[in-house]
Every structure is written in C-alpha cells, then in structure tokens.
N, C-alpha and C positions, 0 to 999 in steps of 0.2 A: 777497592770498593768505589774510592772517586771515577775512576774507568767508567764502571760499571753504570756506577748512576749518570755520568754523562748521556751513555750512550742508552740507554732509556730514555733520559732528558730528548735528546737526538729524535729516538723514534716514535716520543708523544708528541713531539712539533711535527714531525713527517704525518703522524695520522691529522692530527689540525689540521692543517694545508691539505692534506688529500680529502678530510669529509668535508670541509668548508668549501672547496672548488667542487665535490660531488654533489652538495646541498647547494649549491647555488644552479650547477647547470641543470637538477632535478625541476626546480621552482623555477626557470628560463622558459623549459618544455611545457611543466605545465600551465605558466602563467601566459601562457600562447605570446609571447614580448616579440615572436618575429614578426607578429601583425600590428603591434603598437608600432614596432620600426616601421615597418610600411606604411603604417598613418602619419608620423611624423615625417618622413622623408617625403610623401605626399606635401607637405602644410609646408615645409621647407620649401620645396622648385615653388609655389604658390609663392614665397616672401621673396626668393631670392628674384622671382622677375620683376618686380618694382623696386627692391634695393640693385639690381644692374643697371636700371632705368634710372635711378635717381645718381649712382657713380656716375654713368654715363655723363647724367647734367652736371657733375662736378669737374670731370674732365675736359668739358668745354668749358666752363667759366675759367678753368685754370688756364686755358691753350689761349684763351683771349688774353688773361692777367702776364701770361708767360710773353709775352710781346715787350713787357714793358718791367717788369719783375722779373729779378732774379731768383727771390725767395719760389714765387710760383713755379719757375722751369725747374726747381729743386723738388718742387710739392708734385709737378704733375711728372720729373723723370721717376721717380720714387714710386707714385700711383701705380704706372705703368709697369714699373720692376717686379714691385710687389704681387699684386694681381693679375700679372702676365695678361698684360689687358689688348695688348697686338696678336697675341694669338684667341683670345676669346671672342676677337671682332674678328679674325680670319675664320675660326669657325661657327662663324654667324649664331652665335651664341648673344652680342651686344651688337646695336646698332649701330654703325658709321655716324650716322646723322638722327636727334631726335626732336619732335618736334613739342615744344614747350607744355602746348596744350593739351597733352596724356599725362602732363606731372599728376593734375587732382583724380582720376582714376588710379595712375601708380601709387598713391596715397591712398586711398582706400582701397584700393587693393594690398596692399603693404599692411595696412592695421587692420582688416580681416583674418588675412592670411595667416599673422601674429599672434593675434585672439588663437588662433584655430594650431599653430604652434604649440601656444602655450596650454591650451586644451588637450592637445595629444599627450605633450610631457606628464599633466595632471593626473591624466588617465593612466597611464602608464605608470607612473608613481604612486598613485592608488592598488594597484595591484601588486607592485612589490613592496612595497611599504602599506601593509593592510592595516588601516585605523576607519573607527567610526564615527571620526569625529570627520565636518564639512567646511569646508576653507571657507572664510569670509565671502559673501556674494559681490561686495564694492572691491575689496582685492583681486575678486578674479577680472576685473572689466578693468580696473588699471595696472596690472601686470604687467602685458603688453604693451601699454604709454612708459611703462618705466623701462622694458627689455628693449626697446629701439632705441631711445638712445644713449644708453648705457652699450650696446652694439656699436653707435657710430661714434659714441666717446675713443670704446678699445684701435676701430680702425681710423682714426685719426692720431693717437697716439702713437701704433703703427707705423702710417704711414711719416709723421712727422720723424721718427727717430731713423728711419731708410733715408729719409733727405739728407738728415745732417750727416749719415756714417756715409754715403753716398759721397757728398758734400769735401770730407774730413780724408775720403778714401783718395781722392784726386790731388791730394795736397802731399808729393813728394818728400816733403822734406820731413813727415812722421814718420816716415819706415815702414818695412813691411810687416815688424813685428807690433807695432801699434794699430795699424790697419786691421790684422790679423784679430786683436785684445778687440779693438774695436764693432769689427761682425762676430766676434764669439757673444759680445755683452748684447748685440742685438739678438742673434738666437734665442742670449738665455730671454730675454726680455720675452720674446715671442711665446717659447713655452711656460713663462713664467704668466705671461695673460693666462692662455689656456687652464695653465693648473689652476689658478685661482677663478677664472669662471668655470671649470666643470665643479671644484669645490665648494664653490659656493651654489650652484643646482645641487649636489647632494647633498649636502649641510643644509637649504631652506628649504626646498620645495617637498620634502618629506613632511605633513604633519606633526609626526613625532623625531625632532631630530636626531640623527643618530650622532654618537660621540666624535667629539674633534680627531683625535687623533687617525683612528681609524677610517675616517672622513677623506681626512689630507694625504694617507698612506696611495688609498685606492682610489681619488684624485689622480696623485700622481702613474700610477698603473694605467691608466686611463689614460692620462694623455702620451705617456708611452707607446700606446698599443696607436692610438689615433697617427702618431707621429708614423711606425712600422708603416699603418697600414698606409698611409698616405705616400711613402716611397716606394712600397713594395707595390701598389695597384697601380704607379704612371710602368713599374717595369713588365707586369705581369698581363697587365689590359693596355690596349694599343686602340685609340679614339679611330685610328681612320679604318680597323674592322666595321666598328660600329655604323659608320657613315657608309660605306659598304653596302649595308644591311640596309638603316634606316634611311641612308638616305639626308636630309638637311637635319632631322631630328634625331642624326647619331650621335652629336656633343651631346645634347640633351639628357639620351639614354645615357650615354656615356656616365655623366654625373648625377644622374639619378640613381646609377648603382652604386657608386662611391658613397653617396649619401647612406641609401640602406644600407652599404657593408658598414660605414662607422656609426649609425645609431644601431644596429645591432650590439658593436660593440660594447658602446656607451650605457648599454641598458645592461648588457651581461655583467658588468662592474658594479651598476647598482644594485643589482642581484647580488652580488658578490658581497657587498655592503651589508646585505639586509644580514646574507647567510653567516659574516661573521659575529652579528650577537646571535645567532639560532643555532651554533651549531653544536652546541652542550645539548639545544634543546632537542634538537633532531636524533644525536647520538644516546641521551636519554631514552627516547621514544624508542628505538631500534633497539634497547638492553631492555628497556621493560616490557616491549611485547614479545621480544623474539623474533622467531618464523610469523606471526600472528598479525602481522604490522601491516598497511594496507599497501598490496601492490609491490608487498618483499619478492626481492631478487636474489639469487646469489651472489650477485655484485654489491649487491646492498651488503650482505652477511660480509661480503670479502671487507668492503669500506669501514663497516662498523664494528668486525669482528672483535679488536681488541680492546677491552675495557680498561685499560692500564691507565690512560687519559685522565678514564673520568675517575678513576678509583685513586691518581694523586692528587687530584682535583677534592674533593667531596667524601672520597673514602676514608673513615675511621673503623680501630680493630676494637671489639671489647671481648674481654676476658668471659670464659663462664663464672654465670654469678652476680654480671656485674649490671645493672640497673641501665635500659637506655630511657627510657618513659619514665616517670613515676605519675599516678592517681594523683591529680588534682592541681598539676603542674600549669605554668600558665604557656608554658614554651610551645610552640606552631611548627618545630620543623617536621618534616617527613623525611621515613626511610624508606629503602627498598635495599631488602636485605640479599646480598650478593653469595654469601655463604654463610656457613653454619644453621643454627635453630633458638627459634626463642620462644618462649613461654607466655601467654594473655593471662592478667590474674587482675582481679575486682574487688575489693572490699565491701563484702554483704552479711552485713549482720553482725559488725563489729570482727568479721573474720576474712583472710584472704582468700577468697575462692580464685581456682584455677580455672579457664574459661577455656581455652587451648592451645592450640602454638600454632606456630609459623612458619614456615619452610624456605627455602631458595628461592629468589624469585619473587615474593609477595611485598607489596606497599605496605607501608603502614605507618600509623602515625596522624594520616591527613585530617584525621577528622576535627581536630582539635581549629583547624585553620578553616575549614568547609563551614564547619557550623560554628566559629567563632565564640569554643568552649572551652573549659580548661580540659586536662586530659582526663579520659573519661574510664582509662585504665591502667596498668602496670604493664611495662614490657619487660622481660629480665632475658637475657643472654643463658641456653642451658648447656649451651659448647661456646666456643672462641668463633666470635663472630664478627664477621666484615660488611658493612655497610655503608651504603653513600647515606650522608646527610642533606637532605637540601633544604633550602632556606625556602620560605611560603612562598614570594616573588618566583623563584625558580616551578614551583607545583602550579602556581597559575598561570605562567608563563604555559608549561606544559599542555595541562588541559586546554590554552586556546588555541595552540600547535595543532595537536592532535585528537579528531574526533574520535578516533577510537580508544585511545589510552582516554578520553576522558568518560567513554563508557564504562569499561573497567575499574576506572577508581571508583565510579557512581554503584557499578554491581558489586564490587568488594564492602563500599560502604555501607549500601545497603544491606550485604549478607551479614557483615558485621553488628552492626545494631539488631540483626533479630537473634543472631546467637546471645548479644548480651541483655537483648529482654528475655528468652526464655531462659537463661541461667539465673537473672532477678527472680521469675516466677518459681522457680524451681526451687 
C-alpha cells in the first residue's frame, strides 16, 4: 500500500508542475508580456547609455588616481575585468574619451529613462499580478531615486570584492586551492546579488505580495535561467554577425537582444509565481466546467485531466445517509459534487419537505457565503458520495478567476432560489 501511495504521491506532484508551467505559459500568451519585454528592454538601452557614460567618468577619475594609488590600479584593474570594459570600447559601444560637460544630460537622461524602467516593470506587474488597488503616487516618482543607487551600491560592492580576490589571487604563497575557495565565494556572492535583487522585485513590487517562500524558490529559477542564458547567448550569438549587418550599431543590436531574451525570461517566472497560488484555481475551473470552459483544448483536458490532485487535496467521502449541510447551519463552504447523488430538503411547516437532488457535476452550497446567510437548506447524501470541499476564500478566489464559472454559479444560484420559492408557495 506504501508503494502505492508514494507513487500517486509521485504523480499529483508531476500534474502540479505540469499545470502550474501550463497556467503560467497560458497567462504569458495571453497577458501579451513579450511586448512588456520589449518595453522594458527599450527603457533599459535608454538607462544603460548614461550609466556607461557615467562608468566611463569612473574609469577616468581612477586611471588618474591609479598614478599614485595602489588601492585605485586594484579598483580600476577589477572595473575593467569585471565589465570587460576593453572590449566594449573596442566595439564602440563606450567612449575612449568623454567630455565632462554631457555628465548633467547623462543624468537626466539616466533618471528619465529609470522613471520609464520602473514604469514598464509596474506595468507589467500589473498585469500578472491583477490587483485594484494603485501604488502610492510619491512612491512611484521616488522609486527610481531609490533604484540607482541601490544599483550602484550592488556594482561597487562587485567591483570592490574582484579587487581584493584579484589582489589575494597574485599572492603565491595562498595556493591554488585558496585562490580556487576564493573566486568560488566571489561567484557565489555574484549570484547571491542577483537572487536577492530579482527576489526582492517579486517579493515588493507585486501589490499583493506573494509568499516568501515560493518567492525565493522562483528567485532563484530565475537567476538560474538568466545565468544559462547569459552563457549560452555569447556561444550561440556571435557580435561581429551583427556588426556585419548593422554596421557600428551591431553591439548595440547585439545587446538589445540579450536584453529582450532575458526580460522575457524574467517575466515568464513571475508568471510562474503568480500561476503557483492559481493553480488549484485554474484546475478547479477546468473540473467544474468541463468541455465548457472558455477557449478548452484538448491539451487543456490532457493537462487537467486527472482529478486525483484536487480530490486529495479537498476531497471528502460521505456515506449514504449521511448529512453534508444541515438547515440553519452557519458554515460557508462549498461543494461540488464529484460522484454519487444527494438530496435538497427544506423544512416548511414544521415538516421536511424534499426539494430535489443533485447529480454529478453540480455546485452547491455557495449560497450561504454569496449572500452571507446561514444555510438555507438540508443536503443529505442518497448514495456514497465524493466531494471537494472548499473553503469560501477558495469560491471567491474562483469566481474572480473565472468569468464564466462565475456565471454558472450566479445561474445555478439563481435557479436555485426559484425552485425553493415555489416549493414555499406550494
């Protein structure tokens, strides 16, 4: 029997991960997020050309400091390592030479461009993370004062800690297994930035934040994938095609695709974030309509076919006989009755009248939560019956899911109330 239920155990986690990656790339497609990527990669090349312009002004105050400083020939060999800043000036991507007096444009261009960042992100977060409530109007206009340099904090502690391993690396007498310990704990540190700034974008800039844990998971999936893509696009895309093509503006292209391919990314994971609390919701939706559901595929039925998930999740057995409602109850959940039959019955007139029954398939229960009443009748089990229960949060969560299941509940409900006023009249 242990076997057994492992290997169930086994295949409710395989359908999770399969509908929560199918409910998320569903909501990718429809939430059109490749054109948010394209807006934020836009607003991006806008920031990055006054944050290279103002490097730029960094590497010169250093190359002058490095004359006479050791610490600085440490700060600007490390610059350079880091940012591979000799080849971004061989493909005239930065300037040789800049002349001072572009700083206060590059500055305002820099805190536009930022504003216009952090506008695209919003926008895009507004859409997979759907809330009605409006962020702050003073937070949206210092967001961008606080994202710079909280940016040039991360790449100064960067580039400080490449000095010192740099530094540390040249001293023979550590070895090469300390050397080794020593750029492993810079990597982690590197990816160790990243996770913690993409976690912390999905952890605030949602409205409604979503839970830690599941936060910090697909954080880290996230910076994994950025990591992938960022090795596998210098091997699989080659810059002097581009230059080829474009001409002086092939770096440019060049890293303008890099850009879209990883905010594509970056958005498919908060997608993926959203889809891990929706996806009871979504596979709900798909058991209670059916074929009916808007836009059902077969792919759909293949993804959501098995109920097994939600039925150890949510599913209870009752016996015939056996009471799931009782008249006058204060309890909110709802059912939707998976198999067997059950019986509607009313007490009129000091007597239990039978109202009807219920079949496979049918909701029931909600009203009690809809109109914030007690129960307003008796359910009784007239075979051995299987049912999800769900908690009220789960039925409204529902209904703001799905327009159409929320029609259905609203036409159920309302057939419902007139069968039990003509039974009263009656």
């Amino acid at each position: 029997m242990s076997v057994i239920r492992l290997q169930e155990t086994q295949k409710n986690s395989l359908d999770w991960l399969l509908q929560t990656a199918y409910t998320a790339w569903r909501l990718f497609v429809k939430n059109e997020l490749v054109n948010h990527a394209a807006a934020t990669t836009f607003y991006f090349l806008l920031s990055a050309a006054p944050l290279v312009l103002l490097l730029t002004y960094g590497t010169q105050y250093l190359a002058q400091l490095a004359e006479t400083s050791v610490l600085a020939s440490m700060l600007l060999a490390a610059l350079y390592n880091q940012f591979q800043l000799d080849q971004l000036a061989t493909l005239g991507l930065i300037p040789q030479k800049t002349a001072i007096a572009a700083g206060g444009v590059g500055l305002l261009t820099l805190l536009l461009s930022s504003r216009g960042l952090v506008n695209a992100l919003q926008s895009a977060f507004r859409v997979i993370f759907p809330e009605e409530a409006k962020r702050n109007f003073v937070f949206k206009w210092v967001l961008p004062l606080i994202i710079i340099p909280v940016a040039f904090a991360l790449v100064g502690v960067t580039v400080a800690t490449q000095a010192v391993i740099n530094f540390f690396a040249g001293v023979e007498l550590l070895g090469a297994g300390r050397i080794i310990l020593l750029k492993t704990l810079n990597l982690l540190l590197g990816v160790g930035l990243v996770w913690g700034l993409l976690y912390l974008v999905l952890r605030r800039m949602p409205l409604r934040h979503p839970p830690k844990l599941p936060t910090f998971v697909v954080s880290g999936l996230a910076t994994l994938t950025l990591g992938l893509l960022y090795l596998g696009f210098g091997y699989f895309f080659h810059i002097e095609k581009y230059q080829a093509v474009y001409g002086a503006l092939g770096g440019v292209v060049f890293i303008l695709i890099g850009a879209y391919l990883a905010c594509m990314a970056f958005y498919f994971w908060a997608q993926f974030l959203y889809a891990l609390t929706k996806v009871d919701v979504a596979a709900l939706e798909k058991l209670f309509l059916g074929g009916e559901g808007q836009g059902a595929s077969k792919l759909d039925n293949l993804v959501f076919g098995r109920a097994n998930r939600l039925l150890a999740k949510y599913g209870q057995t009752f016996a015939a006989g056996e009471t799931l409602i009782r008249e006058g109850d204060t309890s909110q959940e709802a059912f939707f009755l998976y198999a067997g039959k059950v019986g509607l019955f009313k007490e009129i007139g000091g007597q239990e009248k039978r109202l009807g029954e219920l079949g496979e398939g049918e909701l029931f229960g909600e009203m009690a939560y809809l109109l914030g009443e007690h129960r307003t009748a008796t359910v009784r089990a007239e075979s051995e019956v299987t049912a999800l229960v769900l908690p009220p949060e789960m039925l409204e969560e529902l209904m703001r899911y799905s327009a159409p299941l929320a029609r259905r509940i609203i036409d159920s409900l309302a057939g419902r109330l007139m069968r039990m006023n003509q039974a009263a009249k009656g």
